[in-house]
C-alpha positions in Angstrom: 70.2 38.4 109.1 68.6 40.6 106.4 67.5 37.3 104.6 65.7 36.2 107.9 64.2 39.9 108.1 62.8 39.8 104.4 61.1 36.6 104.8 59.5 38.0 108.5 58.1 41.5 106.4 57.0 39.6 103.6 54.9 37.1 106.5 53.4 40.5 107.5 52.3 41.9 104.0 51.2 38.5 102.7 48.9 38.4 106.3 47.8 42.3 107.0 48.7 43.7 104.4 47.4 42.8 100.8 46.1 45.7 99.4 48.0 47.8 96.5 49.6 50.8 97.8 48.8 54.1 96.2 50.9 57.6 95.3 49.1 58.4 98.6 50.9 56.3 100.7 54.1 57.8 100.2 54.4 61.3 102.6 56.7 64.3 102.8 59.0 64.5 105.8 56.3 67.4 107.1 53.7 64.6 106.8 55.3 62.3 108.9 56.6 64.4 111.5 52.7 65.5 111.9 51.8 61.9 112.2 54.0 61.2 115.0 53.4 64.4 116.7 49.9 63.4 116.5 50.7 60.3 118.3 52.8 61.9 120.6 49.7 64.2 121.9 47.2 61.1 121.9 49.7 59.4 124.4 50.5 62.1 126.6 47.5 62.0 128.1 46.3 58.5 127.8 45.6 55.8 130.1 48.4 52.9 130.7 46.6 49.9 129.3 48.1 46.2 128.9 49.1 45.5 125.7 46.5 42.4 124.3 48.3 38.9 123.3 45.2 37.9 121.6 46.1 36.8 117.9 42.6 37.8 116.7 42.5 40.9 118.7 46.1 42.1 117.3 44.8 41.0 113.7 41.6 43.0 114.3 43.5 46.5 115.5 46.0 46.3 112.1 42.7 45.4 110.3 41.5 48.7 111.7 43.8 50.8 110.8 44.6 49.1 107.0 40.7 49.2 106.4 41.1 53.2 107.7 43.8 54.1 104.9 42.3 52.4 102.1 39.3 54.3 103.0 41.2 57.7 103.2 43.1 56.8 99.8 40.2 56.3 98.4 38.6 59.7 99.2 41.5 61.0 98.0 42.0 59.5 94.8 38.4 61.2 94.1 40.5 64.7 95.1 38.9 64.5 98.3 42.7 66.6 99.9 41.2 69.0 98.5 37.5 70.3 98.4 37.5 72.3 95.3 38.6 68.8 93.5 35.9 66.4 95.1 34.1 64.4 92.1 36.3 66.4 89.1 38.3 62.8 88.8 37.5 61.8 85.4 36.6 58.2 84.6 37.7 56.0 81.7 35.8 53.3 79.7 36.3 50.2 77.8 33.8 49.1 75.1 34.5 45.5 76.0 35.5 45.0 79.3 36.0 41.4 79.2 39.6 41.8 77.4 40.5 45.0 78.7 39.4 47.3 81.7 40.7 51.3 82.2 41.2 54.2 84.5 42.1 56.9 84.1 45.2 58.3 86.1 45.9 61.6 84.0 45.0 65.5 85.6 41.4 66.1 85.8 41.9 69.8 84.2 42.0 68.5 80.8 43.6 71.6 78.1 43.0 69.5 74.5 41.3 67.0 73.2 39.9 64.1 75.1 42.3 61.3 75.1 41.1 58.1 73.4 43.5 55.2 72.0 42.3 51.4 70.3 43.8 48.6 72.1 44.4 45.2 70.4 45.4 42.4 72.7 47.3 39.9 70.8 48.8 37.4 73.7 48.8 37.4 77.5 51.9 37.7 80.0 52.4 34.1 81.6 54.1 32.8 84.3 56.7 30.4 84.6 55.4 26.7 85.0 57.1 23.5 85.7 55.2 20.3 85.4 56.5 17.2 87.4 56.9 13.7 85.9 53.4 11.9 86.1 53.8 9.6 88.4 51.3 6.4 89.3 49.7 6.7 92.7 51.9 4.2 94.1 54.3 3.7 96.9 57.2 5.6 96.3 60.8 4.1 94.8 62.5 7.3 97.4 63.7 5.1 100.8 62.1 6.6 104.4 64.3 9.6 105.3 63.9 13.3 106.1 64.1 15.2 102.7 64.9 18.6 101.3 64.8 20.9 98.4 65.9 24.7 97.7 63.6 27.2 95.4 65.5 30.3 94.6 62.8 33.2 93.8 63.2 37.3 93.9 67.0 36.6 94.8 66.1 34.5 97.8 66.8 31.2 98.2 63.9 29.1 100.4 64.7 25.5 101.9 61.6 23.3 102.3 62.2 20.1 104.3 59.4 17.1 105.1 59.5 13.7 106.1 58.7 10.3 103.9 57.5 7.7 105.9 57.3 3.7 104.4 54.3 3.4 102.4 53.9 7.0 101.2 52.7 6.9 97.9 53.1 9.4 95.2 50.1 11.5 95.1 50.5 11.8 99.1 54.1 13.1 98.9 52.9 16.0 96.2 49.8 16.6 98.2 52.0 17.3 101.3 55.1 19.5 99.0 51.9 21.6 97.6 50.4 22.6 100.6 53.7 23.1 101.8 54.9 26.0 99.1 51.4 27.2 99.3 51.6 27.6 103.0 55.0 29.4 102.4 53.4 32.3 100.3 57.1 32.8 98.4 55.4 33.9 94.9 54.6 30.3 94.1 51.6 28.4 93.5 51.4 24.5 93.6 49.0 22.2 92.9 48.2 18.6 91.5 47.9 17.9 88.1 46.2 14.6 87.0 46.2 12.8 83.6 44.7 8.6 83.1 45.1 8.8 87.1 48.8 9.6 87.1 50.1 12.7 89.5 52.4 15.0 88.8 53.3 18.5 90.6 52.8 22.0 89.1 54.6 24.8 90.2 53.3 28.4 88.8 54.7 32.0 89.3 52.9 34.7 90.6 55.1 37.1 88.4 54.4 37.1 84.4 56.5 38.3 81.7 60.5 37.5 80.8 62.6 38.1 83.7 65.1 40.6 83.1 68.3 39.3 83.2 67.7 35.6 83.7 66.2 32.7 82.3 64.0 32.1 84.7 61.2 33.4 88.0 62.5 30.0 90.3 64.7 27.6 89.8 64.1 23.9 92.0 67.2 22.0 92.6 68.2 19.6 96.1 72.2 19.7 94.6 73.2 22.0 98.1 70.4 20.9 100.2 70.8 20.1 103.7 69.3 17.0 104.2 68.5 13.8 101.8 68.4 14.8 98.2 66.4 13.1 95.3 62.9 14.3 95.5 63.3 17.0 92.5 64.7 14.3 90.0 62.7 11.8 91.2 59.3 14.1 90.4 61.0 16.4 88.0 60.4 19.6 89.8 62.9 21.4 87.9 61.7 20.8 84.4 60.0 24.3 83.1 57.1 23.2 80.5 56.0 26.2 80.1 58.6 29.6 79.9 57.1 33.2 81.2 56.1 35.2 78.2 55.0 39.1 77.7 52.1 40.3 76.8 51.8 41.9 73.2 49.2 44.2 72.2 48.9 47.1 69.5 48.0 50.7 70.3 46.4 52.5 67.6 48.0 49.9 65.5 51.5 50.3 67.2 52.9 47.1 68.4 53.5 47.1 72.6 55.1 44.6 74.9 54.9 44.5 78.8 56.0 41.9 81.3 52.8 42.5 82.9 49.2 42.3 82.2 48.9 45.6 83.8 50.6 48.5 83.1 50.0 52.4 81.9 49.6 54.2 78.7 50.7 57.3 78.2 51.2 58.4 82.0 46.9 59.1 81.8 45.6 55.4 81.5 46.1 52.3 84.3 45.1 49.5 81.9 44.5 45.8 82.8 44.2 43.6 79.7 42.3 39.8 80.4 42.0 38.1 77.6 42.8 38.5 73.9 40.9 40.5 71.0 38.8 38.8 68.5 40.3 39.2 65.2 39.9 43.1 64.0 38.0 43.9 67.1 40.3 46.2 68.9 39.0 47.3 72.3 38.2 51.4 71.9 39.4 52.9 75.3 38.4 56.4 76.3 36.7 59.0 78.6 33.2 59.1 79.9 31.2 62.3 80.1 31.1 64.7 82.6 27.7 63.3 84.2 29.2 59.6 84.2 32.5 60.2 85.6 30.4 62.5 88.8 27.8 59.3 89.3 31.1 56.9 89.2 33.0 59.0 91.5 30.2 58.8 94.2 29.5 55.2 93.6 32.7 54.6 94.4 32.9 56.8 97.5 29.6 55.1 99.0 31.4 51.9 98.2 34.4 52.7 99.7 32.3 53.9 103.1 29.8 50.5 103.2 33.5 48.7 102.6 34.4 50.2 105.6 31.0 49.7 107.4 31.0 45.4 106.6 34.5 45.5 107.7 33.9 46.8 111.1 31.2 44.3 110.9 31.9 41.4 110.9 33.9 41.7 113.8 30.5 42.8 115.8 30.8 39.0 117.6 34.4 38.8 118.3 35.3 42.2 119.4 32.4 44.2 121.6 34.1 48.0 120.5 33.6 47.9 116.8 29.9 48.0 117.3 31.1 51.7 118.4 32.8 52.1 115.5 30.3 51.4 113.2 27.8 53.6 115.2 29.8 56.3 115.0 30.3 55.9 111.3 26.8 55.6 110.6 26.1 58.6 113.1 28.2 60.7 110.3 26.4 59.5 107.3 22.7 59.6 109.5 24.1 64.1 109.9 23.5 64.4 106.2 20.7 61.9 106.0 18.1 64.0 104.0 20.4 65.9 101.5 21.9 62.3 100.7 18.1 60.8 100.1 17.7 63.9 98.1 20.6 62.7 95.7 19.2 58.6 95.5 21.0 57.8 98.9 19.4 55.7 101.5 20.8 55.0 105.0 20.3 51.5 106.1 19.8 50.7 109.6 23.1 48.4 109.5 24.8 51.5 108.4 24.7 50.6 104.8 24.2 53.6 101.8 21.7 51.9 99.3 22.3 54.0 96.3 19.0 55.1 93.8 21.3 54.8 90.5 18.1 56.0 88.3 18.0 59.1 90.7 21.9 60.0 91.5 22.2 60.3 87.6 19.3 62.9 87.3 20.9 64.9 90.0 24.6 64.2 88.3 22.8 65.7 84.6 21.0 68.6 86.5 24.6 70.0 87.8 26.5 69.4 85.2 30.1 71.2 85.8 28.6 73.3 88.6 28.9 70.8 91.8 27.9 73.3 94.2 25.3 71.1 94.5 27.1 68.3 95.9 28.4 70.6 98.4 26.9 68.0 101.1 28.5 64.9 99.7 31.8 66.9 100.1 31.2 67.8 103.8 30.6 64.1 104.1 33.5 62.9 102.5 35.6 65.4 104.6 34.1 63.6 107.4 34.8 60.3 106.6 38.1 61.5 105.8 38.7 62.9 109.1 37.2 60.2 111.2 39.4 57.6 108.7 42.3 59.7 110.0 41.5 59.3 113.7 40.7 55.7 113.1 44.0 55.2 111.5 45.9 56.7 114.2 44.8 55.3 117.1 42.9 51.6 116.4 43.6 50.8 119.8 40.6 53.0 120.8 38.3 50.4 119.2 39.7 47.6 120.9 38.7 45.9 124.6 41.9 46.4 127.0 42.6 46.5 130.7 43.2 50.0 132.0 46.0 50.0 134.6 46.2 53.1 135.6 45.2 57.2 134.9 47.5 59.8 134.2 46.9 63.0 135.9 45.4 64.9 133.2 47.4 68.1 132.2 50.3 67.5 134.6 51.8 65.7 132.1 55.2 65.6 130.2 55.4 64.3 126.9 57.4 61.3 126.6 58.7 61.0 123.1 60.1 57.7 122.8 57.5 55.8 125.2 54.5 56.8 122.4 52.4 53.3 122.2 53.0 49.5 122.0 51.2 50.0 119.2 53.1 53.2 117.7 54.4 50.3 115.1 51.0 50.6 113.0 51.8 54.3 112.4 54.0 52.6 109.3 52.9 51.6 106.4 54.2 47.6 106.0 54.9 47.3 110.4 58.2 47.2 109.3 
């Protein structure tokens, strides 16, 4: 039974969930008794509505409220939690970003020296791949029957099953198993290979590096399968031609190894590496001036908000509400109108910051450490981060439903396990 529940919550983070999770999505007990609290107040009072059915509609309200917490992490990675922090997030750089790009992830209140290292890249993690026998696009030598194979990944072993019919040929059968693992989303990804028009099946991990304790991310075999065996052996599914490898890279001349292509240095840099360095070029990594890191820390807050803004939409045809949602967002960013055009900010009629990059730096320069100047941009982050908040909490206010009935407002008793059909999306993951 916990197998079968696994495989259901990683369905729902492959489909809603896909973004990274952050230091702030993890809460304090306090946190989360506030959240639910919250909820409990919001429902006390609100109308019985039917819950919607509608696949798009329920894929739309989790949209909501995932687009609504990326937004608030993102405001708060720039120490938007708290106001005297907003915009005093330093910023790394790279001098070559196509092998390696950096942020910075250390405290802002730096007490020594700035922190700068050189990075050599020397090889790339890999994945595991196997490579199938090439096989002639012919019909295929395995008789007509239903057949089945078992990939054992992450400690979880998954059964595909599929049907060959008389005359399937060879390229049709891997067409059918690759869209078939694809379709599965188990940390595999298969496709066709083709060499003088013969076929053969790659399989490729989604995880890099040497697996700790084992030699291998997945292993193929149809020796315990349930139905027909002979498909791995017959296309050599299980053959690995090419082993994971870790990544190896010098620091300041110090030879590193990592499983991953990403990964921190030092507890102050979040570094992902891309390709390797040309001979005796190591990539210098370090951190920008005061002026840069302010202009990068409100380029990426007005990139966070117009995020949000196309999100909303581009559901303006499906789902009649978000249009309110994106008014009322624009309606906070239209309140500080004329201090943002003051700082290079335009507002768009679609709701859209255009940002004046010539004219945000001048103001940046001008204000050097003193940001009481960008006193405005914090009261609109704070906004955005309150509205995010209320977004996050209650999608369903965004989304077309029939109203069954009224409560009668403030003769109401709170009704603590009877919060929402939605009270679900309060979680992180909807498990």
């Amino acid at each position: 039974m916990g197998a079968v529940l696994n495989t259901v919550y990683n369905n729902y983070l492959a489909a809603y969930s896909p973004r990274q999770l952050t230091k702030y999505d993890t809460h304090k007990k306090s946190e989360l008794r506030s959240v639910y609290n919250s909820i409990v107040k919001l429902n006390k009072d609100a109308p019985w509505y039917l819950p919607t059915t509608n696949k798009d509609t329920q894929h739309y309200a989790v949209s909501l409220k995932e687009n609504a917490r990326e937004l608030h992490n993102a405001i708060a990675q720039l120490g938007g939690l708290e106001q005297d922090s907003m915009f005093r997030k330093k910023s790394a750089y790279s001098t070559d970003t196509e092998v390696a790009e950096a942020a910075y992830i250390g405290s802002d209140a730096l007490t020594s020296t700035s922190p700068e290292f050189d990075l050599e890249v020397k090889e790339l993690a890999t994945p595991q791949e196997n490579l199938g026998h090439f096989l002639p696009d012919l019909a295929t030598t395995l008789s007509p029957a239903t057949y089945s194979f078992d990939i054992s990944i992450n400690d979880m072993n998954y059964e595909f099953q599929f049907n060959i019919n008389e005359g399937d040929t060879n390229r049709q059968i891997m067409d059918r198993l690759s869209r078939l693992i694809n379709n599965a989303d188990i940390g595999i990804q298969a496709n066709v290979a083709e060499s003088d028009s013969r076929y053969a099946l790659r399989l490729t991990s989604d995880a890099t590096g040497v697996p700790a304790n084992k030699a291998y991310h997945f292993r193929v075999s149809d020796d315990h399968t349930s139905k027909a065996s002979g498909v791995v052996g017959n296309m050599g599914l299980n053959y690995i031609s090419h082993p994971a490898g870790n990544a190896c890279f010098l620091i300041n001349g110090e030879e590193r190894s990592s499983s991953s292509n990403h990964f921190t240095v030092g507890k102050l840099f979040d570094v992902q590496i891309k390709a390797v360095s040309p001979e005796d070029k190591p990539v210098h990594i370090g951190l920008k001036t005061d002026t840069e890191s302010i202009t990068d820390n409100i380029n990426q807050l007005i990139s966070s908000y117009n995020s949000f803004i196309r999100s909303a939409a581009s559901y303006l045809e499906t789902q009649s509400r978000s249009r309110q949602l994106v008014r009322e967002f624009s309606s906070i960013a239209s309140h500080y109108g004329t201090s943002l055009e003051n700082m290079g900010m335009h507002l768009q009629d679609d709701g859209i910051l255009s940002v004046n990059d010539e004219k945000l730096q001048q103001a940046a320069a001008s204000a050097g450490n003193d940001l009481s100047s960008f006193s405005v941009l914090k009261d609109f982050s704070s906004s955005l981060l309150r509205k995010s908040d209320q977004v996050s909490l209650n999608p369903m206010d965004y989304v077309d439903k029939k109203i069954v009935a009224y409560k009668n407002p403030g003769h109401n008793f709170i009704s603590p396990y009877t919060t929402s059909a939605y009270s679900g999306m309060m979680f992180n993951s909807y498990c």
